[in-house]
Each structure stands twice: as structure tokens, then as C-alpha cells.
C-alpha positions, 0 to 999 in steps of 0.5 A: 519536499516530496512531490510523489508518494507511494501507498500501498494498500491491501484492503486491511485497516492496518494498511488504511491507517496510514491514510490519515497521515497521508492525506494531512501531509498532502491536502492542499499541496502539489503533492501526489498520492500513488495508492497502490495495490498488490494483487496475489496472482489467482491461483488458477492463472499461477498454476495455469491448467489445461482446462482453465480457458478464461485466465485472461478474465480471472486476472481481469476480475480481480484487477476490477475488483482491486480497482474498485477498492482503491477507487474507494480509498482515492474519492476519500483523498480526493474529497480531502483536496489530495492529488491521487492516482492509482496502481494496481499490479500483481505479484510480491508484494516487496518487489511490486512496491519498490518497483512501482516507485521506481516506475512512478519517479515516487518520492517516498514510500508511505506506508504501514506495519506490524512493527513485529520483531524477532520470532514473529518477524521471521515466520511472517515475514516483512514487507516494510523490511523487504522495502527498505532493503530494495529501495534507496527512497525515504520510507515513512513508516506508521505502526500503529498503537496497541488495540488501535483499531478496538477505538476509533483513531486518534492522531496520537494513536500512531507512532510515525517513523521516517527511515 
């Protein structure tokens, strides 16, 4: 039985989709959702020049706009009767996930993806790959069904994979 459970979000309805399922493995047990998201570090911070004097408060507005979002998607677990807590970091995406699943004593990782293949996984990379590569927890994956989100989704609309 899974006691924590990491879930990254990053503000898309693909990432969201796994949200449903989540929350019905969730809803009314001990278990506890970590949503979690990954912010790009703003460039003016990354790049770090001489005349930006307000790095601290760039990073701190998007980490306040992060938070806001992920506060968003908890009050929808929370009105549900899930456990929630949220996490927001900055970096690569793959490593922050991993990492703040080691961090949080996480369970499993519960997550969404393209599900893409051969060419298109190549030139666009895969953070789900990247995560079962790194991690030795149990990944739930959700890809969801072709034009999914032109419909409202359905709980068949869903191919759920545990790796």
C-alpha cells in the first residue's frame, strides 16, 4: 500500500489528467498526494547580469505564482477528502522529480505522458523516461487516449500503466 505519492504538475491539461485517477486511489485513505512543480529558473536569474538587482524577487514571483497554481489543483484533492501537500522547485524537471521523491520518502510517482516513440521521443525528450531511469520507485503512468481533451474525460479515456 502506498503511503506518498509524488505528482508533478506543470499547468498543462495533459499533466492534470492524472489527477482523477489520483484522487480515487486517494480519497478517503491514509494516502498522501505530494503535487509537485517544476519551475524553468527565469532566464534573467539563470543568466544572472549585471544590471538585474532583483533576482531574488523574480524567483520569488514565480515561485508565488507556482504556488498559487498548485494551491488551485490541491483545494480540488482536498474538497475530494485526499491528503495533499505541495512542492515547488526549480530546475530540470527529471532530476527535480526524482529528487524530491527521494526527499519526501514518496511511494510512487504518479504521473502523466505523451506516451511518444521513436523520432518524436528524440527530439522532444521524455521526462517520464528520464524518471524511470533515475528512480528505483514504482511509476504510475496515464497516457491519455487520442483527442481526450476535445471531450470531457471519461475514466475509460485513459491507459494507465504501472511500471
Amino acid at each position: 500500500m502506498f503511503r506518498r505519492i509524488v505528482v508533478p504538475l506543470d499547468g498543462s491539461a495533459l499533466a492534470e489528467a492524472i489527477l482523477p485517477q489520483v484522487c480515487r486511489l486517494a480519497v478517503d485513505s491514509p494516502v498522501e498526494i505530494v503535487l509537485l512543480t517544476v519551475g524553468a529558473v527565469p532566464q534573467a536569474v539563470e543568466s544572472r547580469p549585471q544590471g538585474v538587482a532583483h533576482i531574488d524577487e523574480l524567483l520569488n514571483e514565480a515561485e508565488l505564482d507556482l504556488r498559487r497554481y498548485l494551491q488551485e489543483k490541491a483545494h480540488q484533492l482536498v474538497t475530494n477528502r485526499v491528503q495533499v501537500t505541495t512542492r515547488v522547485r526549480f530546475g530540470d524537471p527529471a532530476t527535480e522529480i526524482a529528487r524530491c521523491a527521494d526527499e519526501e520518502e514518496a511511494d510512487a510517482i504518479a504521473m502523466s505522458t505523451h506516451g511518444r516513440t521513436g523520432l518524436d521521443r528524440v527530439l522532444h525528450g521524455s521526462v517520464a523516461g528520464s524518471i524511470l531511469r533515475s528512480t528505483g520507485l514504482p511509476v504510475v503512468l496515464l497516457r491519455p487516449a487520442e483527442g481526450v481533451f476535445a471531450r470531457q474525460p471519461s475514466p475509460a479515456a485513459h491507459d494507465l500503466t504501472l511500471i
